[in-house]
PyMOL Python script that loads the backbone (N, CA, C, O; Angstrom):
from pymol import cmd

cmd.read_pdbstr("""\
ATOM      1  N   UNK A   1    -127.166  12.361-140.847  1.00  0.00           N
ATOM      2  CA  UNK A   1    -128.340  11.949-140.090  1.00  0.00           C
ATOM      3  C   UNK A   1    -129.554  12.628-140.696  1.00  0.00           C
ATOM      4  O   UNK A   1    -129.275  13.589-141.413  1.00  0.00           O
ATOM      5  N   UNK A   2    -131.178  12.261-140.528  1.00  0.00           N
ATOM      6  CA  UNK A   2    -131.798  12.747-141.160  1.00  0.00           C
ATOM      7  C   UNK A   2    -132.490  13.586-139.965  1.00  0.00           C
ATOM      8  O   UNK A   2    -132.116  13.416-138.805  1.00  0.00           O
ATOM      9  N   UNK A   3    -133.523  14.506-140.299  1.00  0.00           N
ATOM     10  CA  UNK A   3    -133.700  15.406-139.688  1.00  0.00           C
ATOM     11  C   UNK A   3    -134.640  15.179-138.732  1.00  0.00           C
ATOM     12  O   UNK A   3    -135.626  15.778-139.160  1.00  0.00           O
ATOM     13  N   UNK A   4    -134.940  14.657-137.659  1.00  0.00           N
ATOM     14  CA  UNK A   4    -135.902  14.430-136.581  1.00  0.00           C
ATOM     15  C   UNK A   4    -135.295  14.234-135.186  1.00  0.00           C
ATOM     16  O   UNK A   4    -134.344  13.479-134.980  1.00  0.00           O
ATOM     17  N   UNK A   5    -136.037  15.120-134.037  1.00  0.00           N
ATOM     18  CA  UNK A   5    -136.277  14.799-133.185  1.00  0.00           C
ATOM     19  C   UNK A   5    -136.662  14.116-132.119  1.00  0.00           C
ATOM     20  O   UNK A   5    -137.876  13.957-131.992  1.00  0.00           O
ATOM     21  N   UNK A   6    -136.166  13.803-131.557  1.00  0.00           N
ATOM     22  CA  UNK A   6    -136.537  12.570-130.320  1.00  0.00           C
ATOM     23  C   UNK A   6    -136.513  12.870-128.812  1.00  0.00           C
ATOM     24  O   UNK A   6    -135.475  13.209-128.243  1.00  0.00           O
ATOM     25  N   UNK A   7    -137.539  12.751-128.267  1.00  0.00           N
ATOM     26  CA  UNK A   7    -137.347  13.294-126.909  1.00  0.00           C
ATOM     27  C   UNK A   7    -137.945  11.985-126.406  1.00  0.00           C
ATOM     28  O   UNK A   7    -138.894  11.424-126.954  1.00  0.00           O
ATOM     29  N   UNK A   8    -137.114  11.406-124.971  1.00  0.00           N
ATOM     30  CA  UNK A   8    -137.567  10.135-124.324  1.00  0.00           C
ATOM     31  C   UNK A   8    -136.722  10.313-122.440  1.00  0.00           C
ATOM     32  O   UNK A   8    -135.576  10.625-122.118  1.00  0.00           O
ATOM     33  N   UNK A   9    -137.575  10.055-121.853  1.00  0.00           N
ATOM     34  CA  UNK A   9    -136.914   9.667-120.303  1.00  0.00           C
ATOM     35  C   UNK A   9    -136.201   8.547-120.419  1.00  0.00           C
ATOM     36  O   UNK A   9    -136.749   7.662-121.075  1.00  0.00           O
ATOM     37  N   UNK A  10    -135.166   8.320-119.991  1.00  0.00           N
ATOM     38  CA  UNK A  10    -134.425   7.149-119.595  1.00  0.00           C
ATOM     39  C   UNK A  10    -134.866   6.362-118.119  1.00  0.00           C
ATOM     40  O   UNK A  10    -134.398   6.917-117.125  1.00  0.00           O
ATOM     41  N   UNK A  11    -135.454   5.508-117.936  1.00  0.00           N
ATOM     42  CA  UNK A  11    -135.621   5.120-116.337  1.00  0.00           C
ATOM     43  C   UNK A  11    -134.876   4.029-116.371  1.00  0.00           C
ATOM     44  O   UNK A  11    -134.436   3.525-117.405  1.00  0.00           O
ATOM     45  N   UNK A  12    -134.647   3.489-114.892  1.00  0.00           N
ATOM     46  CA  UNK A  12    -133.772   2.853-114.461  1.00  0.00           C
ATOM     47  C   UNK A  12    -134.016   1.555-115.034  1.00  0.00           C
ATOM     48  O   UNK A  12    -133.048   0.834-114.796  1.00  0.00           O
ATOM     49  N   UNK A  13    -134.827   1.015-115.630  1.00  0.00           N
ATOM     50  CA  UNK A  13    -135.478  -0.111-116.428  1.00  0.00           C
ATOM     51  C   UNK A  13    -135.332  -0.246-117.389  1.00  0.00           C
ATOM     52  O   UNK A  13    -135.162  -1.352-117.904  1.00  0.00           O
ATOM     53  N   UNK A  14    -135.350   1.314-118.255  1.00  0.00           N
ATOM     54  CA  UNK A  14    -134.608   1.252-120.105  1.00  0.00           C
ATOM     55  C   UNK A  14    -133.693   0.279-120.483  1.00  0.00           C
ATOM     56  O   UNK A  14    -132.588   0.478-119.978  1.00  0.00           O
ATOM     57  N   UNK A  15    -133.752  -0.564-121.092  1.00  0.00           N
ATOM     58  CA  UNK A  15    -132.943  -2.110-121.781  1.00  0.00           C
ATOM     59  C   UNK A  15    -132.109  -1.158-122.984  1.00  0.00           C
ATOM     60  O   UNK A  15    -132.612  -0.130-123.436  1.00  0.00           O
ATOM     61  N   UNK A  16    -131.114  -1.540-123.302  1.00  0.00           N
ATOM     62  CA  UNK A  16    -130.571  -1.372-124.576  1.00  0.00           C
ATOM     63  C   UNK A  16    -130.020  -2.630-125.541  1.00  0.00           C
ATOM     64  O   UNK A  16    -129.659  -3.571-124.834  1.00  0.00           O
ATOM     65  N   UNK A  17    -129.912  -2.807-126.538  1.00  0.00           N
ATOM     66  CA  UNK A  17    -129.913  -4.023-127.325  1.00  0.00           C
ATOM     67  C   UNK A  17    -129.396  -3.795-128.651  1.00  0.00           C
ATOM     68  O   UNK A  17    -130.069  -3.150-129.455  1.00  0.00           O
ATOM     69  N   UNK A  18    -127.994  -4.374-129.030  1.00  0.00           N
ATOM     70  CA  UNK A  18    -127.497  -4.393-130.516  1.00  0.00           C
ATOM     71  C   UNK A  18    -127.633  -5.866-131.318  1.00  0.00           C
ATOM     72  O   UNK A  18    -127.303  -7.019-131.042  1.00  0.00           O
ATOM     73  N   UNK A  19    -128.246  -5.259-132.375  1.00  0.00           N
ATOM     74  CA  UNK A  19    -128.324  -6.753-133.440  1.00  0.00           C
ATOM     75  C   UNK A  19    -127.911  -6.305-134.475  1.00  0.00           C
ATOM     76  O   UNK A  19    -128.334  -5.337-135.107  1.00  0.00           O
ATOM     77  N   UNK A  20    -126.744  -7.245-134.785  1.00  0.00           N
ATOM     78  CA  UNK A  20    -125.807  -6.774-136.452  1.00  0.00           C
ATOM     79  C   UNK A  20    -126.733  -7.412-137.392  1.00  0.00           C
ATOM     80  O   UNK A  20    -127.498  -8.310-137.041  1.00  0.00           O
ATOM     81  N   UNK A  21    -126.674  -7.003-138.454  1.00  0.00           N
ATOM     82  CA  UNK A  21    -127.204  -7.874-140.152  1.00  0.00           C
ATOM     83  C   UNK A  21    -126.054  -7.609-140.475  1.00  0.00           C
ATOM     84  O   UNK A  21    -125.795  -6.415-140.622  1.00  0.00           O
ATOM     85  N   UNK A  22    -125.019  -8.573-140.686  1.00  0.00           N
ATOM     86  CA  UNK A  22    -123.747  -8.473-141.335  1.00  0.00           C
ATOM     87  C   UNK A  22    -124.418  -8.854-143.113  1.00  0.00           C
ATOM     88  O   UNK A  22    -123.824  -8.772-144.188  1.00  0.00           O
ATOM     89  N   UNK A  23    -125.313  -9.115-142.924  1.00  0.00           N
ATOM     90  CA  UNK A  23    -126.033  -9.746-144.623  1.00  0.00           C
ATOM     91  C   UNK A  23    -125.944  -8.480-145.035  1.00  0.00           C
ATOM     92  O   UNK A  23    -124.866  -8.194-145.557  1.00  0.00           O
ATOM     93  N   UNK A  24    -126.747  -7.628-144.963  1.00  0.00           N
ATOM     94  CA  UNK A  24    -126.749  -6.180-144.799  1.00  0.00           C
ATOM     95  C   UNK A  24    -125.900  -5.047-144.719  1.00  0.00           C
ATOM     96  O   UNK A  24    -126.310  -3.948-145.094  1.00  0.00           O
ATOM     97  N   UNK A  25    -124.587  -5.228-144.201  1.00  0.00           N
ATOM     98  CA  UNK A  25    -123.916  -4.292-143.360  1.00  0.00           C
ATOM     99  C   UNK A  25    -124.151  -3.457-142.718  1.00  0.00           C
ATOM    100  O   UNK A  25    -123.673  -2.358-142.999  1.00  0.00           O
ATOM    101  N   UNK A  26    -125.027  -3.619-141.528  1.00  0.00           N
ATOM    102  CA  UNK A  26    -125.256  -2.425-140.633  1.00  0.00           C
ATOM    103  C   UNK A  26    -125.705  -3.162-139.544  1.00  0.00           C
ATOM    104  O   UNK A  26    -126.188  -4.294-139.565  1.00  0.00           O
ATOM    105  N   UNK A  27    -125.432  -2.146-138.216  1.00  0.00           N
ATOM    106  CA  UNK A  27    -126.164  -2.945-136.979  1.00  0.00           C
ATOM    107  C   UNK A  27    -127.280  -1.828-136.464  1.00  0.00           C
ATOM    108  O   UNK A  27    -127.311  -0.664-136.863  1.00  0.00           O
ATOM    109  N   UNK A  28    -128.180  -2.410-135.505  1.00  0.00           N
ATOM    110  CA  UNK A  28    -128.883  -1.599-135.034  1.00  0.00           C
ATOM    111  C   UNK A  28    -128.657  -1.331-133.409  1.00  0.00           C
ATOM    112  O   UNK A  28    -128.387  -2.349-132.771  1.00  0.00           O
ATOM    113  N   UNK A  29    -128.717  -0.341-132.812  1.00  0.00           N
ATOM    114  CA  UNK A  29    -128.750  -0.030-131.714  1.00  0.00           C
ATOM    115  C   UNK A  29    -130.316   0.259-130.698  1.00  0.00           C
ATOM    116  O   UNK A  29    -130.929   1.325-130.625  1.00  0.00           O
ATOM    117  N   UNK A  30    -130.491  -0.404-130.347  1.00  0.00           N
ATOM    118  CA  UNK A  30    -132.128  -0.408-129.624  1.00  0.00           C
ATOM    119  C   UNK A  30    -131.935   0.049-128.025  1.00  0.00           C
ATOM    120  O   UNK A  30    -131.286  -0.481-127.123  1.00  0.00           O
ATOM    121  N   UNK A  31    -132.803   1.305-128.052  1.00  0.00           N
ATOM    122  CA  UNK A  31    -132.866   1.616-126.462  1.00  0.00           C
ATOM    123  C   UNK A  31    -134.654   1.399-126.508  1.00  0.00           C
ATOM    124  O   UNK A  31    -135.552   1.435-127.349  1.00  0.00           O
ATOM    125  N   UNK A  32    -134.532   1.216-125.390  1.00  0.00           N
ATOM    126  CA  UNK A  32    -136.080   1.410-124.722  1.00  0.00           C
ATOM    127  C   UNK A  32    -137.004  -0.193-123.869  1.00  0.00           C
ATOM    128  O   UNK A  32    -136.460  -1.041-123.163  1.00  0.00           O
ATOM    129  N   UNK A  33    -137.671  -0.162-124.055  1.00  0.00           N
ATOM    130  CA  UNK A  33    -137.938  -1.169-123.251  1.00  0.00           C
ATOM    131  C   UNK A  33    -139.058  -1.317-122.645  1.00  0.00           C
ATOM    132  O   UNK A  33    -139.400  -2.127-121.784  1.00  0.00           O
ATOM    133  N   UNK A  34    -140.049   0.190-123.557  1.00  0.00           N
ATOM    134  CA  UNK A  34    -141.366   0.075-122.700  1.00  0.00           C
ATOM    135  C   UNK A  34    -142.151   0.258-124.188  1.00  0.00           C
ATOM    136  O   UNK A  34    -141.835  -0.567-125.046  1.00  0.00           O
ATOM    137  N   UNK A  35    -143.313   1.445-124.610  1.00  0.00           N
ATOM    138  CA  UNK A  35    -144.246   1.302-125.258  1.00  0.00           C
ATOM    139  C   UNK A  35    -143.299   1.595-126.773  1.00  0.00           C
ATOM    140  O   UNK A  35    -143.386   1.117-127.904  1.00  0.00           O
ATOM    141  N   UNK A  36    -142.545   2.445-126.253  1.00  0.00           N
ATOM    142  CA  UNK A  36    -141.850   3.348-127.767  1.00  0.00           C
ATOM    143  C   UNK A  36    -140.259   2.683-127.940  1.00  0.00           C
ATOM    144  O   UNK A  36    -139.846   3.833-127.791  1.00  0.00           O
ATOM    145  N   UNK A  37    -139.673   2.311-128.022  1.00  0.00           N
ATOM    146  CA  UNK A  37    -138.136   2.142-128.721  1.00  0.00           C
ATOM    147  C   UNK A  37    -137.530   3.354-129.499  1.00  0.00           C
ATOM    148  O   UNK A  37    -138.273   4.083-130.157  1.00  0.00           O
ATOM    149  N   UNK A  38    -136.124   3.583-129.422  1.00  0.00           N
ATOM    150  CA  UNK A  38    -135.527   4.316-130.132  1.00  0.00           C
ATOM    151  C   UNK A  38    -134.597   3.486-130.867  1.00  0.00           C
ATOM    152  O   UNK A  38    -133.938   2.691-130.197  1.00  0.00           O
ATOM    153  N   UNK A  39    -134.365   3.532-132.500  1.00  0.00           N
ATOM    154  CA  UNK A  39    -133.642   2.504-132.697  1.00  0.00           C
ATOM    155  C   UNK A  39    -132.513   3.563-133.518  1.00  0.00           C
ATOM    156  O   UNK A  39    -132.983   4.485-134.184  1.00  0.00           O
ATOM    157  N   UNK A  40    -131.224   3.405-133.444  1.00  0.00           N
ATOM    158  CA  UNK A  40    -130.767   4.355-134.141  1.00  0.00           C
ATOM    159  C   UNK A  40    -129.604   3.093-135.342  1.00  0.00           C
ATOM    160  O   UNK A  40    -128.713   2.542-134.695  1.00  0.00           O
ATOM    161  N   UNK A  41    -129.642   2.758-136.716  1.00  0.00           N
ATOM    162  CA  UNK A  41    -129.197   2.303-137.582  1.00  0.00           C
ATOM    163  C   UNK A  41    -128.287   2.456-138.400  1.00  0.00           C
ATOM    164  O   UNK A  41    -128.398   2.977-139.510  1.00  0.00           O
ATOM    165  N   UNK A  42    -127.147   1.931-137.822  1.00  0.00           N
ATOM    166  CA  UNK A  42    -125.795   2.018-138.376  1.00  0.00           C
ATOM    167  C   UNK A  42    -124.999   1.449-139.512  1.00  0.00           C
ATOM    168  O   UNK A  42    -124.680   0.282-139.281  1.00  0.00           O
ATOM    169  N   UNK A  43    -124.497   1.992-140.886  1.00  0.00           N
ATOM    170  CA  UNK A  43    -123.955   1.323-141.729  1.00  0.00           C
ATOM    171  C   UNK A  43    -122.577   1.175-141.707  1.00  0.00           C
ATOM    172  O   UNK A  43    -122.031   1.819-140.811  1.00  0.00           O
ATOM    173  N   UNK A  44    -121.872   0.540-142.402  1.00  0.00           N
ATOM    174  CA  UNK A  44    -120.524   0.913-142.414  1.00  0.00           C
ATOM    175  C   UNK A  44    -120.038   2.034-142.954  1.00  0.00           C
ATOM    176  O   UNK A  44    -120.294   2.628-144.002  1.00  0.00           O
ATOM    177  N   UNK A  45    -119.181   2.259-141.938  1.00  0.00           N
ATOM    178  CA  UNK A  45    -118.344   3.295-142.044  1.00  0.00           C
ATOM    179  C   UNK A  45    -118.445   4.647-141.533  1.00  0.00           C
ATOM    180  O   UNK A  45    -117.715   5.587-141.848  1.00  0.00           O
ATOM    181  N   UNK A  46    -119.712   4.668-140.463  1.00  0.00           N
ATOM    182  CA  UNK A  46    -120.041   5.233-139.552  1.00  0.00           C
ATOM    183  C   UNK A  46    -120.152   4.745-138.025  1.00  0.00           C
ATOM    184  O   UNK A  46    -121.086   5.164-137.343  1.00  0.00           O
ATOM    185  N   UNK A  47    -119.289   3.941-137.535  1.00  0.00           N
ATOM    186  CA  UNK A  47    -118.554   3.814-136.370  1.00  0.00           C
ATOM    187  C   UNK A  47    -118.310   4.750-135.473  1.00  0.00           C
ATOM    188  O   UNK A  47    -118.713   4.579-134.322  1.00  0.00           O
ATOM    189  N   UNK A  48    -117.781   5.623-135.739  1.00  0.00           N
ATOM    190  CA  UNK A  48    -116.793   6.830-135.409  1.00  0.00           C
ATOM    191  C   UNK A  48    -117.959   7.831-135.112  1.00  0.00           C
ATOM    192  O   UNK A  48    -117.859   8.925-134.557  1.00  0.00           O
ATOM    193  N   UNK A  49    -119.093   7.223-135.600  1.00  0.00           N
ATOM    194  CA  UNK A  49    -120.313   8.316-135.151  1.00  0.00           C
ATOM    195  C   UNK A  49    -120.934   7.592-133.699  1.00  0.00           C
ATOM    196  O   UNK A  49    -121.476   8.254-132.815  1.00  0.00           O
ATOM    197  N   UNK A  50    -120.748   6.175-133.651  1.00  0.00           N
ATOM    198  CA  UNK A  50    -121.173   5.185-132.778  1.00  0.00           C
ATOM    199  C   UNK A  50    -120.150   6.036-131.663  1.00  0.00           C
ATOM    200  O   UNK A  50    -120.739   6.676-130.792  1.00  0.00           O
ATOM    201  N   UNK A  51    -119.239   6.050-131.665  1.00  0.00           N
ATOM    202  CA  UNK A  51    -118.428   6.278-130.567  1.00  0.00           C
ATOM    203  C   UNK A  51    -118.566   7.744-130.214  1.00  0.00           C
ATOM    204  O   UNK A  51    -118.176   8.150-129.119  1.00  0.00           O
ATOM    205  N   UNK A  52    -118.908   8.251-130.778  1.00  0.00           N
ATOM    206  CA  UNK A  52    -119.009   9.937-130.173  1.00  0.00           C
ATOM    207  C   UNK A  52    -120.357   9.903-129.695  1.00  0.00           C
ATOM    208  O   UNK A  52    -120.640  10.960-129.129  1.00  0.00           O
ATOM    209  N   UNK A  53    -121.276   9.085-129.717  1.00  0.00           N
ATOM    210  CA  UNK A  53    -122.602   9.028-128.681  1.00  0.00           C
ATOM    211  C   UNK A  53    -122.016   8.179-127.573  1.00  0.00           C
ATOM    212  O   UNK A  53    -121.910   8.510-126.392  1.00  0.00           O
ATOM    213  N   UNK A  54    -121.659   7.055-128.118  1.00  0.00           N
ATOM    214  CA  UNK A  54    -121.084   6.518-126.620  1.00  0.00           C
ATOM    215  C   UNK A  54    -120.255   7.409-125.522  1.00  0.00           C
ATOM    216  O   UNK A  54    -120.437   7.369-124.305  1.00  0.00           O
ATOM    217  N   UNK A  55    -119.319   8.210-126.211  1.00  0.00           N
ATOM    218  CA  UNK A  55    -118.773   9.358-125.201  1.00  0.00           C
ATOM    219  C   UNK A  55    -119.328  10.567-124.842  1.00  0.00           C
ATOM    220  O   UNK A  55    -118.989  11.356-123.960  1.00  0.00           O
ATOM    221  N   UNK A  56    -120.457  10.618-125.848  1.00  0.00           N
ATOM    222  CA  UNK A  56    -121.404  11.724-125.123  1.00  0.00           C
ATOM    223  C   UNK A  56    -122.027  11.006-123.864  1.00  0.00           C
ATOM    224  O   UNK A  56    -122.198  11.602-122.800  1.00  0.00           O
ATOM    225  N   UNK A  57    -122.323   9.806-124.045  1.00  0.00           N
ATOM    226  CA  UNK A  57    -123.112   9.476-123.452  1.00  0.00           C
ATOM    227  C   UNK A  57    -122.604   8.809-122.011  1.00  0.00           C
ATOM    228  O   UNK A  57    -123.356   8.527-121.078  1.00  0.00           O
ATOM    229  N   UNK A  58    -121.570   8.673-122.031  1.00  0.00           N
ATOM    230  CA  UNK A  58    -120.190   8.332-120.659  1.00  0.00           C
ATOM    231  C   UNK A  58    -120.682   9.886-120.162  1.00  0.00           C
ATOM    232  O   UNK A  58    -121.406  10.074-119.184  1.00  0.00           O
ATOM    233  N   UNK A  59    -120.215  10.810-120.917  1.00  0.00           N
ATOM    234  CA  UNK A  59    -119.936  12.078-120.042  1.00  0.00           C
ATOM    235  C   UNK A  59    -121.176  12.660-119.698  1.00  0.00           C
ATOM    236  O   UNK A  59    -121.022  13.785-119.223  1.00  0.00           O
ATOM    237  N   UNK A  60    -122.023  12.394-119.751  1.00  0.00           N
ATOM    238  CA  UNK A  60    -123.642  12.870-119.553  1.00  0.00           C
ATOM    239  C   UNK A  60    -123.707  11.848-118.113  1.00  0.00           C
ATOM    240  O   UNK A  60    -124.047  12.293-117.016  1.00  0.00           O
ATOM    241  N   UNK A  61    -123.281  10.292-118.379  1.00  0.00           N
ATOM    242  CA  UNK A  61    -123.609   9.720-117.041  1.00  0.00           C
ATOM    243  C   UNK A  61    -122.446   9.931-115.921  1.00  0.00           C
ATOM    244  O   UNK A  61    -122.396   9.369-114.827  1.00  0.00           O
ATOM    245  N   UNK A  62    -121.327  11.076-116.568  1.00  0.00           N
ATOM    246  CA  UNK A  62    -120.818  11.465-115.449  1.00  0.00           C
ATOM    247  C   UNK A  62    -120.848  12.616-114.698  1.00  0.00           C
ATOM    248  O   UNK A  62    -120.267  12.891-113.649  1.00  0.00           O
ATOM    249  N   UNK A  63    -121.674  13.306-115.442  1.00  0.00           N
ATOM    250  CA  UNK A  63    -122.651  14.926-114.717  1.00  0.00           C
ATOM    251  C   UNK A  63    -123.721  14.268-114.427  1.00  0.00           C
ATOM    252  O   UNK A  63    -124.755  14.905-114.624  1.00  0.00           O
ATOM    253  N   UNK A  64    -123.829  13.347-114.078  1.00  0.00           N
ATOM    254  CA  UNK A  64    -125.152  12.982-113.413  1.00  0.00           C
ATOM    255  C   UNK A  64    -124.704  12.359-111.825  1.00  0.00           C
ATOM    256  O   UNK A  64    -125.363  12.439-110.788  1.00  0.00           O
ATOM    257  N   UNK A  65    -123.469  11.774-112.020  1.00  0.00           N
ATOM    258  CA  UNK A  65    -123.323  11.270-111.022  1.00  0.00           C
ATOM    259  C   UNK A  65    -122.220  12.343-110.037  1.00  0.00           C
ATOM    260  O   UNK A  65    -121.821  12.313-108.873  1.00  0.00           O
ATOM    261  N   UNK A  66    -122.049  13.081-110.991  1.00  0.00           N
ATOM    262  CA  UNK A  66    -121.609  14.475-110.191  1.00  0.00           C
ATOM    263  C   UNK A  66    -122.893  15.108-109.615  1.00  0.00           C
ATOM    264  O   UNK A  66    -122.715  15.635-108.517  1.00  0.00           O
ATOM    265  N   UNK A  67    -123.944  15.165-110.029  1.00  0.00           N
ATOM    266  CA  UNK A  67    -125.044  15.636-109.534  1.00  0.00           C
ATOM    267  C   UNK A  67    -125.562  15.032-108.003  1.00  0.00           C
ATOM    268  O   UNK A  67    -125.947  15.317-106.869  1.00  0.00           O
ATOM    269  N   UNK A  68    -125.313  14.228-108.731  1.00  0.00           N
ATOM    270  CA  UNK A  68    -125.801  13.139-107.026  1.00  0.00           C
ATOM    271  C   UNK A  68    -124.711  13.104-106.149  1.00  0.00           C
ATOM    272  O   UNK A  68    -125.141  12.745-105.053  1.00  0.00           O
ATOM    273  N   UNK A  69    -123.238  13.350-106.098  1.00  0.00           N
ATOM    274  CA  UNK A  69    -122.398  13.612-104.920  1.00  0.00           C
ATOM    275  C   UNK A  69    -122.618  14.170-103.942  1.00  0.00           C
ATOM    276  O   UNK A  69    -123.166  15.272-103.974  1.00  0.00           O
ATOM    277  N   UNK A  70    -122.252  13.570-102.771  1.00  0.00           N
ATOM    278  CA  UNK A  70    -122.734  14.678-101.188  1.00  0.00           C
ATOM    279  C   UNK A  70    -121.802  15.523-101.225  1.00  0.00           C
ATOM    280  O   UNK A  70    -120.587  15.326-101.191  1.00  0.00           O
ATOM    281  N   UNK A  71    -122.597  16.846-101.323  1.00  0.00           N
ATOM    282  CA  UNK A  71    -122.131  18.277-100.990  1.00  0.00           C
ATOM    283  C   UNK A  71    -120.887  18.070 -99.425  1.00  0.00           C
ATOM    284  O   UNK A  71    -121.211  17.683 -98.302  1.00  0.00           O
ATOM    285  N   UNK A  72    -119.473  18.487 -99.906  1.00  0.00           N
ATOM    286  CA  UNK A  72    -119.011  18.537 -98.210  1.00  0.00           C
ATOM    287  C   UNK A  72    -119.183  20.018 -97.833  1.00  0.00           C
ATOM    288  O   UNK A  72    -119.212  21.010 -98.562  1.00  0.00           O
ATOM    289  N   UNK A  73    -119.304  19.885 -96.319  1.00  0.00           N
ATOM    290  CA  UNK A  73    -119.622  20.952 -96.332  1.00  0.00           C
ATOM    291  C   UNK A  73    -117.898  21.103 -95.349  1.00  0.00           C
ATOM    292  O   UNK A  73    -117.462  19.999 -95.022  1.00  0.00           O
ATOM    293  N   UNK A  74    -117.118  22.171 -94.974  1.00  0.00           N
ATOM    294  CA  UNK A  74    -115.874  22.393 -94.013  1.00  0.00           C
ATOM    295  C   UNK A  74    -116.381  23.480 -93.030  1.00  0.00           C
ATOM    296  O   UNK A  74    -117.117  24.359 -93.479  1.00  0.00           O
ATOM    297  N   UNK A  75    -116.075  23.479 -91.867  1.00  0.00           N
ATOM    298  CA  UNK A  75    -116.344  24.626 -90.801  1.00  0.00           C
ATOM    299  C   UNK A  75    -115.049  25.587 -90.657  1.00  0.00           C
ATOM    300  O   UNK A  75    -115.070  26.536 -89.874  1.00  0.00           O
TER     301      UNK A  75
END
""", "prot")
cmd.dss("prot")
cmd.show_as("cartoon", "prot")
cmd.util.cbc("prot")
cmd.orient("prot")
């Protein structure tokens, strides 16, 4: 990967969007949906990098929704 930073809010509105160039070999991955886009550009044979954001990114939306669980409380 090359060396830059990206910092962006996700809101409940953020679109995400894949378009392959098989002409090409690579697809693109598009988040965003408002002024800025993040596009992150995939060639072959980096898949396996696709999927370790996707599972970062499962397990991030599942400490989130651990976050939002109602506290029980027991007497």
């Amino acid at each position: 990967m090359n060396d830059i930073t990206v910092t962006a809010h996700l809101d409940t509105d953020t679109t995400t969007r894949v378009v392959a160039f098989p002409n090409h070999d690579f697809v693109n991955v598009r988040i965003g949906g408002g002024s800025v886009d993040i596009v992150l550009m995939a060639v072959l044979g980096t898949a396996d990098v696709l999927r370790a954001i996707a599972t970062a990114a499962t397990q991030a939306a599942c400490e989130l929704d651990a976050l939002n669980a109602p506290v029980e409380v027991s007497a």
